[in-house]
C-alpha positions as CSV (number, residue, x, y, z in Angstrom):
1,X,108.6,94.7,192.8
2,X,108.0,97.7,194.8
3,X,110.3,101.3,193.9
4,X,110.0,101.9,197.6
5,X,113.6,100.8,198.8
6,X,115.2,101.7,195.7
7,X,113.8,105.7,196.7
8,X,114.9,105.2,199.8
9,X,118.3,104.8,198.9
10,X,118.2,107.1,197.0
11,X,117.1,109.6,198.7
12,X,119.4,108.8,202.0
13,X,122.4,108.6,199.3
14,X,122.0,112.4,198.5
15,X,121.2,113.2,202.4
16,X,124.5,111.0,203.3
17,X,126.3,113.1,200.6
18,X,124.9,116.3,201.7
19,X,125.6,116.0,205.2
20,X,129.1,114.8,204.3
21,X,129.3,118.7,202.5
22,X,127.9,120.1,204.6
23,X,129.9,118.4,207.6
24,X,125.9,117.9,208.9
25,X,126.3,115.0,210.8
26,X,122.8,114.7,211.6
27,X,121.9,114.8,207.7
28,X,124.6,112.6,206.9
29,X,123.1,110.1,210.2
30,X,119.6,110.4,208.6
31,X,120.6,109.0,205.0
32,X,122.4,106.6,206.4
33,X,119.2,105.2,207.9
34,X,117.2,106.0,205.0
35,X,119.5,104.0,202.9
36,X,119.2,101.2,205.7
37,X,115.6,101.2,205.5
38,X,115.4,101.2,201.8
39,X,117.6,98.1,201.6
40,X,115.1,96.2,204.5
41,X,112.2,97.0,202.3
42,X,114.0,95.8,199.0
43,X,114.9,92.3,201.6
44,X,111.4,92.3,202.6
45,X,110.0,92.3,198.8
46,X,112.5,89.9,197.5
47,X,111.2,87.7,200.4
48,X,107.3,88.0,200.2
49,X,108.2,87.2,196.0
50,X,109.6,83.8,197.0
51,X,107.2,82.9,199.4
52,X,104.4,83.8,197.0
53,X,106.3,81.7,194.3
54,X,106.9,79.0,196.5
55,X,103.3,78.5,197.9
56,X,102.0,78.6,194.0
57,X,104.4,75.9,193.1
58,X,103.1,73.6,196.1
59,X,99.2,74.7,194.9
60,X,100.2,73.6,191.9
61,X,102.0,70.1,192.7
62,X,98.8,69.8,194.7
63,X,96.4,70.0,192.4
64,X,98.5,68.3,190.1
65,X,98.4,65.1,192.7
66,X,94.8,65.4,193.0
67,X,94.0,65.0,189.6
68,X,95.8,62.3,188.8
């Protein structure tokens, strides 16, 4: 799995802490997004996994069938 999303968070976590300091509400906007867009990519990742597992379980059932 990919460390994008989990840097993400990260980093929007200490801009969405900053900003809250600060009273920067634009800061404080932007890590809110960057957390956002770190949690779609860790979404997107867990999805392509299963889909990659999935479609080597039906190769595998395939070519199971064929050889039988």
């Amino acid at each position: 799995m990919s460390d994008n999303g989990k840097v993400d968070k990260i980093k929007g976590t200490v801009k969405e802490t900053a900003g809250d300091v600060t009273d920067d509400k634009k800061l404080k906007a932007e890590g809110i997004l960057d957390k956002t867009v770190g949690k779609v990519k860790e979404a997107a990742e867990d999805v392509k996994d299963t889909a990659e597992g999935v479609a080597k379980d039906i190769k595998e059932k395939w070519l199971y069938t064929k050889s039988c």
